[in-house]
C-alpha positions in Angstrom: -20.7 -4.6 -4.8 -21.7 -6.2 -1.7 -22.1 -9.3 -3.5 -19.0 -9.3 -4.9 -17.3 -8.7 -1.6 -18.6 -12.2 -0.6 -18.4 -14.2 -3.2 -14.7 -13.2 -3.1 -14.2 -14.0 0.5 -16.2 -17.0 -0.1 -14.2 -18.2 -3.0 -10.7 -17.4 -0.8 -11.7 -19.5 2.0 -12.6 -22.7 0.3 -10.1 -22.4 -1.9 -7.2 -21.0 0.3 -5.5 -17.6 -0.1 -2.0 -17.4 0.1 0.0 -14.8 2.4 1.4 -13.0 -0.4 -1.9 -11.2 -0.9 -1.0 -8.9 2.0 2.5 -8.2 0.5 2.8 -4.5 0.9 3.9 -4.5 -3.2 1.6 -6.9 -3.8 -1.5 -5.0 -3.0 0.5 -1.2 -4.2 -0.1 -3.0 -7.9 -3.7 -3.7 -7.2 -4.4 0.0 -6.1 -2.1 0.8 -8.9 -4.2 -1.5 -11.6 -7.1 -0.2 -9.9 -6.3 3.6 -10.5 -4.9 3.3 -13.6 -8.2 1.7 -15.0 -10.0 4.9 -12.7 -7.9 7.4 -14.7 -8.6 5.6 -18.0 -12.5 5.5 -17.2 -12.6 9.0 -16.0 -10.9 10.6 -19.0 -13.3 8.5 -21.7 -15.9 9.3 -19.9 -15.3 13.6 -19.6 -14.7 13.6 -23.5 -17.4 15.8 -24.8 -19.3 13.4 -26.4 -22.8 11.8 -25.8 -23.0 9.1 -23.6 -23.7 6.8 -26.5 -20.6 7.4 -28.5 -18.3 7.6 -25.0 -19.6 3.8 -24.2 -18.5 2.6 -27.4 -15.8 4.2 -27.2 -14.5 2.8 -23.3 -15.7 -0.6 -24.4 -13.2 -0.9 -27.4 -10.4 1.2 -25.2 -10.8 -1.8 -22.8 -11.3 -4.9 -24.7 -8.7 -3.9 -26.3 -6.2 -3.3 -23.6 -7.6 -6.6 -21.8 -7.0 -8.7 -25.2 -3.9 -6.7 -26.0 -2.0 -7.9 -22.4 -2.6 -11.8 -23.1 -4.5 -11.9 -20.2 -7.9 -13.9 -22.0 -5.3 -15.1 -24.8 -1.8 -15.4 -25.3 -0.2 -13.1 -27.6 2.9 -15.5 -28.7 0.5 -17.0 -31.6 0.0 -13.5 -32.9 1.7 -12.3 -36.0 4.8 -10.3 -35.9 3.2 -7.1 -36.3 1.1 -6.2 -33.4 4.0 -7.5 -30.9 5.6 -4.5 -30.5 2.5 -2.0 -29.8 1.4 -4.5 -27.0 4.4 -4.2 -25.4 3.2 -0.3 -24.6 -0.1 -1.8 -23.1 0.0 -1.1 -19.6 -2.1 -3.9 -18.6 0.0 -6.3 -19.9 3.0 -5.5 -17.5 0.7 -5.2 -14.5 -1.2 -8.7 -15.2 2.8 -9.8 -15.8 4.0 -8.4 -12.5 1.1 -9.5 -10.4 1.1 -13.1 -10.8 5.1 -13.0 -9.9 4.8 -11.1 -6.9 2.0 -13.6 -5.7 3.5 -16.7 -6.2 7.3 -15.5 -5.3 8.8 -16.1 -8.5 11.1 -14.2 -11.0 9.6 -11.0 -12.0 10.8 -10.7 -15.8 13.0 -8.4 -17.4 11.9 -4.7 -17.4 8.4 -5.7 -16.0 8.4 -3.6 -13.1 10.0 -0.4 -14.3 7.1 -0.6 -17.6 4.5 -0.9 -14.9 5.2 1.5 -12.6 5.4 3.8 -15.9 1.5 4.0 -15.6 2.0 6.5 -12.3 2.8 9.6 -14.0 0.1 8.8 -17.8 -2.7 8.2 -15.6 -1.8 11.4 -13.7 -2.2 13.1 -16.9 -4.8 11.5 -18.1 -6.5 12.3 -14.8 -5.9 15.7 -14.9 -6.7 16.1 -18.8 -9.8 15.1 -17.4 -10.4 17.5 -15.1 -9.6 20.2 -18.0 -12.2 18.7 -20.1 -14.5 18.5 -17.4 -14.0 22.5 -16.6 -14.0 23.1 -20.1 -10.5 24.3 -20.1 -9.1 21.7 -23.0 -9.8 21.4 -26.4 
């Protein structure tokens, strides 16, 4: 982690960093991103499985919510089909909302509003968890 601490502050000051990295709403949606992948990873990983089954599992979960938010590909040369189901991917309205806030520019349509839905599912996830965890659930 250390090493990934400086390499980023490395990378910022040769390349520059712009002020809007210290935006108050700015860094909420990093914490927000951040905890929403937490919640994610923390209710894969108290599903009683085995440890080989659950990292199969949390690897498709995520490649599949990376892909799925047109982050590593954009999604306008999909078919019809799949549109509408990426438009419940989290991820996609987070990695939509970031870049606007950094850079100052529009933030589109219902961006904000879809990702600040994330608050009260990973909450649940979270806490579905925990009842897993206890052995409370299922």
């Amino acid at each position: 982690m250390a090493a990934s601490i400086i390499i980023i502050v490395v990378v910022s000051v040769v390349n520059g960093l712009r002020p809007e990295v210290l935006d108050p709403a700015f860094l909420g949606l990093v914490l927000l991103l951040i905890s929403w992948l937490c919640c994610i990873g923390y209710f894969l990983g108290s599903l009683p499985t085995s440890s080989r089954t659950t990292q199969p599992i949390s690897a498709a979960v995520f490649f599949t919510m990376f892909f799925g938010s047109g982050s590593a590909a954009q999604i306008d040369g999909l078919p019809g089909w799949p549109k509408p189901l990426l438009q419940l991917n989290p991820l996609k309205h987070l990695f939509d909302l970031l870049p606007a806030i950094y850079t100052s520019t529009q933030i589109p349509g219902n961006t904000l509003w879809k990702a600040l839905a994330v608050i009260p599912i990973s909450g649940a996830l979270a806490l579905w968890g925990l009842r897993i965890q206890k052995g409370t659930a299922f």
